[in-house]
C-alpha positions in Angstrom: -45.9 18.7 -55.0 -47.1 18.0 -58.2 -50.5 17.3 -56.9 -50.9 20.6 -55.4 -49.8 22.6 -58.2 -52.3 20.7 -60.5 -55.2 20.6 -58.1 -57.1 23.5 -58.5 -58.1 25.3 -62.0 -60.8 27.5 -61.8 -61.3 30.1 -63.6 -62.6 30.6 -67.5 -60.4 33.0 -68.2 -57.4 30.5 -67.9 -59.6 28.1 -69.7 -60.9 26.0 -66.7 -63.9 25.7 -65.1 -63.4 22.9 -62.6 -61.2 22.8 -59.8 -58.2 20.5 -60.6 -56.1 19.9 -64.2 -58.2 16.3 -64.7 -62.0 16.7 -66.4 -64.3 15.8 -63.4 -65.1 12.5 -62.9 -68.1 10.4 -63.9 -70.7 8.8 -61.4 -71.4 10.1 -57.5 -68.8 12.7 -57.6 -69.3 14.2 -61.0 -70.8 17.4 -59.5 -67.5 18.1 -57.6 -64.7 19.1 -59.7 -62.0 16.2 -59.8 -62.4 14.9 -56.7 -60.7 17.3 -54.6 -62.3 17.5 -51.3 -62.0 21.1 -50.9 -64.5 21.1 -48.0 -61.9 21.5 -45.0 -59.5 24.4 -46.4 -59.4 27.6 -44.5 -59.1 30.4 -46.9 -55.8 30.5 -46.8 -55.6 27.3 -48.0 -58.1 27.8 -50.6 -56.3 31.3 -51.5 -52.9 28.9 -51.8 -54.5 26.3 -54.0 -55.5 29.1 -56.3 -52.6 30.4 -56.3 -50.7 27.4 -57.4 -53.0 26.0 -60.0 -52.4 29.7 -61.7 -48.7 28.9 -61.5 -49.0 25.8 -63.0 -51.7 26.5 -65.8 -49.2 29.9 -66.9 -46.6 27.6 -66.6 -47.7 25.1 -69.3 -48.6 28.5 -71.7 -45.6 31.0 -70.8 -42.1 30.5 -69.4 -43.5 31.1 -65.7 -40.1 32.8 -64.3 -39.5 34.9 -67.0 -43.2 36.5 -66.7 -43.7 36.6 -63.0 -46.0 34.3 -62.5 -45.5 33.9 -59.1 -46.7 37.2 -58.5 -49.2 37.5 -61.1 -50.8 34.3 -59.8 -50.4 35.5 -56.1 -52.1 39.1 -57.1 -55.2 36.6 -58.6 -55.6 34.9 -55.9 -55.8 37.3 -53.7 -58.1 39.6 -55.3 -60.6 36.3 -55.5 -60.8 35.8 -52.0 -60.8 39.6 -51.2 -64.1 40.0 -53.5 -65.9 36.7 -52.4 -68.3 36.5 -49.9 -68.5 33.9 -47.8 -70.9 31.9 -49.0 -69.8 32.4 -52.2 -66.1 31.1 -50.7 -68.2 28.1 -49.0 -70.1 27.4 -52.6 -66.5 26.9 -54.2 -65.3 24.1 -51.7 -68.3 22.1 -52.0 -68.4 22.2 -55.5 -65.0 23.0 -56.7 -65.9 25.6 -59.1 -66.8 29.0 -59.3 -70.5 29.9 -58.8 -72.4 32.4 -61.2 -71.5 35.1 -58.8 -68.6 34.7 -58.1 -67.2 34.0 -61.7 -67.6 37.3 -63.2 -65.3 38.6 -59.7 -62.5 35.4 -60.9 -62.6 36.8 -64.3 -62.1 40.8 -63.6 -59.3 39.2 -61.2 -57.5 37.3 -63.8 -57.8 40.8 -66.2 -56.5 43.0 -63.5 -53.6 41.3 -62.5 -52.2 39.8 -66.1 -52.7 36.3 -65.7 
């Protein structure tokens, strides 16, 4: 469980640019964030590991419960896969962070929904 809640971090705004709560690593898979083979997720699976990387990164900031984060996280999420196109969607599973694109649509998420 833990492993899914840390897995994916991707937006600036939370102060994260790769996809998982490690710093990418070095050698053949540097390009990929943290190793997470992201390639096979639907986007529902995709929204949901959005989702709970929100929960966890509010959760080491803010008491989460207390500030509906939850919600707030599940509002982000949302919104992200709502705006992105496909092939923006596609560009963040292969490489596990947010394209120049489709950053600036993460970021006006994260504003609009408090998180």
């Amino acid at each position: 469980m833990k492993f899914i809640l840390a897995a994916l971090l991707v937006t600036s705004t939370l102060g994260f640019a790769h996809a998982g709560a490690r710093p990418p690593s070095e050698g053949a898979n540097a390009s990929r964030g943290a190793g997470l083979d992201m390639r096979g997720m639907t986007d529902d699976q995709l929204r949901r590991r959005m989702q709970d990387a929100c929960v966890f990164k509010l959760s080491e900031r803010e008491e989460a419960i207390k500030t509906n984060a939850v919600g707030r996280c599940g509002c982000y999420a949302g919104n992200i896969m709502r705006a992105m196109s496909t092939d923006e969607a596609a560009e963040l599973r292969e490489t596990g962070v947010f394209g120049r694109s489709s950053r600036p649509k993460a970021e006006n998420a994260a504003k609009s929904c408090k998180v």
